[in-house]
C-alpha positions as CSV (number, residue, x, y, z in Angstrom):
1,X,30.6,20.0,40.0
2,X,29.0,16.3,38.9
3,X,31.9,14.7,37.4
4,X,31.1,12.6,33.8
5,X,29.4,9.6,35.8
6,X,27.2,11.4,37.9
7,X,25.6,13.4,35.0
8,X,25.3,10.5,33.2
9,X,22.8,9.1,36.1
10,X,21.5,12.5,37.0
11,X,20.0,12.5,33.3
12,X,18.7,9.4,33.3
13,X,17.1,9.9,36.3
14,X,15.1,12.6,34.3
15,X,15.0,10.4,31.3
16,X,16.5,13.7,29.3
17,X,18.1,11.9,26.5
18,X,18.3,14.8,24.1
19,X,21.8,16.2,23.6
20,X,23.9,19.0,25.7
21,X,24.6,22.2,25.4
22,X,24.6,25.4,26.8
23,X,22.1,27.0,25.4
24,X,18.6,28.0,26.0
25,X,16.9,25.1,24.5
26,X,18.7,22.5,26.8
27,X,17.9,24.8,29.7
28,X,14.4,24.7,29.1
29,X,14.7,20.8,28.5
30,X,16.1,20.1,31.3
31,X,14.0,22.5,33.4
32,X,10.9,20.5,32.3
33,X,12.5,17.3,32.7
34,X,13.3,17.6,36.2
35,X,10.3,19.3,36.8
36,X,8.2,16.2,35.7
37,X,10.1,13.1,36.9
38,X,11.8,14.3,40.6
39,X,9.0,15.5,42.7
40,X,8.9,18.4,45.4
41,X,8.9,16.3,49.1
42,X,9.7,16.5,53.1
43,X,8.9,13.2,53.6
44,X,12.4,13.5,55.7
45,X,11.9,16.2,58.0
46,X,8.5,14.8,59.0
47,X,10.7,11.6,59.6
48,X,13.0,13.7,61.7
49,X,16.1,13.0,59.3
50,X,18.2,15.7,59.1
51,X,19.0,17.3,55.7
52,X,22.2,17.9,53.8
53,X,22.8,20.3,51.4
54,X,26.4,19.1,50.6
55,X,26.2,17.7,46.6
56,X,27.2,14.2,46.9
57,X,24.2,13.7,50.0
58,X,22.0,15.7,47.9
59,X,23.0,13.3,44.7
60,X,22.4,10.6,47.0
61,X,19.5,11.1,47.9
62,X,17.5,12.1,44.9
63,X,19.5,10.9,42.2
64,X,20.6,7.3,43.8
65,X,17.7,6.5,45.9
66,X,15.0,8.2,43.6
67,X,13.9,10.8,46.2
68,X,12.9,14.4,46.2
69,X,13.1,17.3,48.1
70,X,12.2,20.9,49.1
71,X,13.8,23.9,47.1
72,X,16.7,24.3,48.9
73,X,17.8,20.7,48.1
74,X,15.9,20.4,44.7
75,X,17.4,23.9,43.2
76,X,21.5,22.8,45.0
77,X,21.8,19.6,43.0
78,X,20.3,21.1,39.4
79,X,22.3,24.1,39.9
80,X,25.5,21.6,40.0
81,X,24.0,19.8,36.9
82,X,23.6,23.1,35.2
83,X,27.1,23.9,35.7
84,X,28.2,20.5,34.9
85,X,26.8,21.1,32.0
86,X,28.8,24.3,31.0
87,X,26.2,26.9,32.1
88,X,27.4,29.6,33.7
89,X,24.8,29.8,37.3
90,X,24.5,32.1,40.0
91,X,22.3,32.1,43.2
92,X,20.7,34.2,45.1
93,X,17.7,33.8,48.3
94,X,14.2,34.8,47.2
95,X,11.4,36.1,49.9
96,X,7.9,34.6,48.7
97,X,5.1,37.2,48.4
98,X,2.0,34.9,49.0
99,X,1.1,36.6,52.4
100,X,-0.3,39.9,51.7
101,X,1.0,42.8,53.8
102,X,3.9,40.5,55.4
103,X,7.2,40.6,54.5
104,X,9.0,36.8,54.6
105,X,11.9,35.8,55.2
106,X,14.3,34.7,52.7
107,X,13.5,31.0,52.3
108,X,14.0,30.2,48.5
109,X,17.0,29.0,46.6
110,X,17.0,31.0,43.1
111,X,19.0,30.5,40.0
112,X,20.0,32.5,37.4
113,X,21.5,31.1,34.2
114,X,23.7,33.4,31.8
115,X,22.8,32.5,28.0
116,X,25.1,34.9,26.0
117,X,23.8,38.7,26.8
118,X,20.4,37.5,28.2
119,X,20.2,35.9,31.9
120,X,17.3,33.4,32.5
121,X,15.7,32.3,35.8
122,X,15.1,28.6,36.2
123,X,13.6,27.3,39.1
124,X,12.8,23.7,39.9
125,X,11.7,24.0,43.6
126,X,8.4,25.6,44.2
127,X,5.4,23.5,44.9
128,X,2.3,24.9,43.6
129,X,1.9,26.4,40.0
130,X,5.2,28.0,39.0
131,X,6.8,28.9,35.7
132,X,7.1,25.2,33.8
133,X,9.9,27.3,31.4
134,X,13.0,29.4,31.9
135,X,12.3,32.9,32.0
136,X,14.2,36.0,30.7
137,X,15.6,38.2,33.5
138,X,13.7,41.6,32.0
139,X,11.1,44.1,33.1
140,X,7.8,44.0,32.1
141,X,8.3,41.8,29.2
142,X,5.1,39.5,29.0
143,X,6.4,35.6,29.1
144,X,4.5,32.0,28.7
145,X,4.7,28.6,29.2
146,X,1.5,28.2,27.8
147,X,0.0,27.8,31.1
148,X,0.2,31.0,32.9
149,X,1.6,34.3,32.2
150,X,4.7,36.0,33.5
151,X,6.2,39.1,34.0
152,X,9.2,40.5,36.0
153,X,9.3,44.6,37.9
154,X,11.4,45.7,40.0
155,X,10.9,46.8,43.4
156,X,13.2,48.9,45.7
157,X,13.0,46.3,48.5
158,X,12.0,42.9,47.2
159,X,14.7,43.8,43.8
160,X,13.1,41.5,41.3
161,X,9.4,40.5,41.8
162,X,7.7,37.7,39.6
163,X,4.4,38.0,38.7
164,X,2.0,35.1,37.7
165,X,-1.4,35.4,35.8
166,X,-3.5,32.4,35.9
167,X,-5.9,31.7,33.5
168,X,-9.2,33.9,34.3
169,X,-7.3,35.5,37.1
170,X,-5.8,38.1,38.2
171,X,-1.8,39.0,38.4
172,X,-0.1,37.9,42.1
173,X,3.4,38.1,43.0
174,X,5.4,34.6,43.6
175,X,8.5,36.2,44.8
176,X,10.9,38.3,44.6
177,X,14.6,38.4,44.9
178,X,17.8,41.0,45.0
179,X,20.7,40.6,43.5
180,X,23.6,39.6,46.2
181,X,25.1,36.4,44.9
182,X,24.8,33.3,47.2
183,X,27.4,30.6,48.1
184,X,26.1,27.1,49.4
185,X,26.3,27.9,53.3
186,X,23.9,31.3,53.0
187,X,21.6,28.4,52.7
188,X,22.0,26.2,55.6
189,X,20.4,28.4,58.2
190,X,17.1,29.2,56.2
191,X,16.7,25.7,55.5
192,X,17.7,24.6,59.1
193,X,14.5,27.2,59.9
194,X,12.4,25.3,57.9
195,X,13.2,22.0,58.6
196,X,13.7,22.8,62.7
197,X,11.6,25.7,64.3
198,X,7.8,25.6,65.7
199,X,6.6,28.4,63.5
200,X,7.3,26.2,60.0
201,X,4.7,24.4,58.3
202,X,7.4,22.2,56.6
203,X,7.6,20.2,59.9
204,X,4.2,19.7,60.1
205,X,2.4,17.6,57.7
206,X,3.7,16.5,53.8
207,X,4.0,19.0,51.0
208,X,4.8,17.0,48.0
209,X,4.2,17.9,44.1
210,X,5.2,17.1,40.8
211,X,4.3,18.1,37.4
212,X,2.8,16.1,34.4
213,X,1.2,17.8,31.3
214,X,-0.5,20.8,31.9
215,X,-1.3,19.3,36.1
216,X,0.3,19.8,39.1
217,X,-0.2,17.1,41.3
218,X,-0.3,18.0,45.2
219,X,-0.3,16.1,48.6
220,X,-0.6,18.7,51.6
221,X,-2.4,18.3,54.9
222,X,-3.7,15.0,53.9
223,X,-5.3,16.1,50.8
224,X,-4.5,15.1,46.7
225,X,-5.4,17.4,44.3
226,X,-4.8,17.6,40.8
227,X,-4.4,21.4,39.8
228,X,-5.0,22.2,35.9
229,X,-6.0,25.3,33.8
230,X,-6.3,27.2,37.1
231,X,-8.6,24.6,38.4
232,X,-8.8,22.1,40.9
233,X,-10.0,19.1,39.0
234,X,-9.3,16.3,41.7
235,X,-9.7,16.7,45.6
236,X,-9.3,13.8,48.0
237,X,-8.8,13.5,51.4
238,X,-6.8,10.5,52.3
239,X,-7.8,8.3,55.4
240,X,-5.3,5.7,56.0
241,X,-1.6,4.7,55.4
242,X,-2.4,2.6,52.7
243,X,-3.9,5.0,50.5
244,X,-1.9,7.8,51.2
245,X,1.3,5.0,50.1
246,X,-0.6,4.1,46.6
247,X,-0.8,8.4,45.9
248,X,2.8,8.5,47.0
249,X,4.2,5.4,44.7
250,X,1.5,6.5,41.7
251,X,1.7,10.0,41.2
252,X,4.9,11.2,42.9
253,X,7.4,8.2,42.1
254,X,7.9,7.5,46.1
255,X,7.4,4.3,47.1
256,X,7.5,3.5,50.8
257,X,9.4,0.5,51.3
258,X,12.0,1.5,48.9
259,X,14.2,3.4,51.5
260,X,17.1,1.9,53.2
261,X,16.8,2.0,57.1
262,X,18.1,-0.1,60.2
263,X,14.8,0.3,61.9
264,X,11.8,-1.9,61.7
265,X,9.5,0.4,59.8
266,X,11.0,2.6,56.6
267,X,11.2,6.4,57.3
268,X,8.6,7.1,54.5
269,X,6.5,4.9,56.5
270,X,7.2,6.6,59.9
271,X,6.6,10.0,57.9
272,X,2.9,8.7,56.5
273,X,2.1,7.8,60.1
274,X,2.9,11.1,61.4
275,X,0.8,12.6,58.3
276,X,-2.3,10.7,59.8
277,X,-1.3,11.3,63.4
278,X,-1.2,15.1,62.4
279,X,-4.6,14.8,60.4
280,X,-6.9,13.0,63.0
């Protein structure tokens, strides 16, 4: 776990400045929080820097330095905040259900909090529109977070399945997840997938987001968007380093010639000229 220190910067990294406990309305505090100020990123694997999903690399990285991550780094360190902070968390490795009629591997890091009898997943590391709240582990029970609708079934393969409902849309699955608790390591090789083999899309071009108000701000492929009651409201394709550096350091807190490095040019820099390389 964080010991006193850490937290201490950990929270005002998020700028959560409301007091701690373990109950549901520090969960969903800190849920938003972290949602809003640390964004989703693999600046780093487009870099070719390997990842680490050991805590004090991972605290490091996005506490320290003012980074980001994907979810298998984003969800590891606020699962050690959560239990830092007296919640009582357990893991377990999600398939996402985006790709009608194929089953994915297991690629997402899920938490589960225990509040008293009820259990509550929390999840800080999906890109697109995802639950802004904690939601209760139950079936069927119709959930909001004033943005979109959710509900959990169950499912004899997938266990769990989360449903989303958009406004003036129809229900989709996100994911869904069984229930065989996960220790650090059972992450390591799905991530290593992702960062490392030809078939991911995380080594080939940026996938950052963050949250603010009701938006989700996006940069994939070389296009910004601003999502918002089910809409996209801003589209732009980015041309040149420069601009794709001002979207970085404005909406996504990442500013390129922040990062330490030995070399001549910073990694995010190496990382937004491999975004254009990939886009031209």
């Amino acid at each position: 776990m964080l010991n006193e220190i850490q937290v201490k910067q950990y929270l005002q990294r998020i700028e959560y400045n409301n007091e701690l406990f373990a109950d549901l309305a520090t969960l969903i505090g800190l849920q938003w929080a972290h949602m809003t100020h640390i964004p989703y990123e693999n600046l780093d694997i487009l870099s070719g820097i390997p990842l680490s999903l050991k805590t004090e690399d991972l605290f490091r990285k996005i506490v320290t330095e003012k980074r980001g991550g994907y979810c298998f780094e984003l969800q590891g360190l606020y699962g050690e905040l959560l239990k830092s902070c007296g919640f009582d968390v357990v893991q377990y490795a999600a398939r996402f259900m985006d790709e009608e009629g194929i089953v994915q591997m297991r690629r997402h890091r899920i938490l589960v909090v225990r509040i008293g009898d009820e259990r509550y997943l929390t999840d800080v590391g999906v890109r697109s529109e995802s639950p802004r709240i904690p939601l209760k582990l139950v079936c069927d029970e119709l959930q909001t977070d004033n943005i979109c609708e959710y509900k959990f079934q169950r499912d004899p393969f997938y266990g769990w399945v989360l449903y989303q409902k958009e406004r003036g849309k129809q229900w989709k699955t996100i994911y869904g997840f069984t229930e065989e608790p996960q220790i650090d390591d059972d992450f390591v090789m799905p991530s290593f997938y992702c960062e490392k083999h030809p078939d991911s899309t995380f080594n080939k071009f940026m996938k950052i987001s963050i949250f603010r108000g009701e938006s989700n701000f996006t940069l994939v492929n070389g296009i910004f968007r601003e999502y918002r009651n089910a809409k996209v409201h801003i589209k732009k394709e980015l041309t040149n380093n420069a601009e794709t550096s001002e979207i970085l350091k404005k909406y996504f807190g990442l500013n390129l010639y922040s990062h330490n490095t030995t070399n001549s040019e910073s990694d995010f820099e190496s990382a937004v000229k491999n975004e254009s390389v990939a886009n031209n």
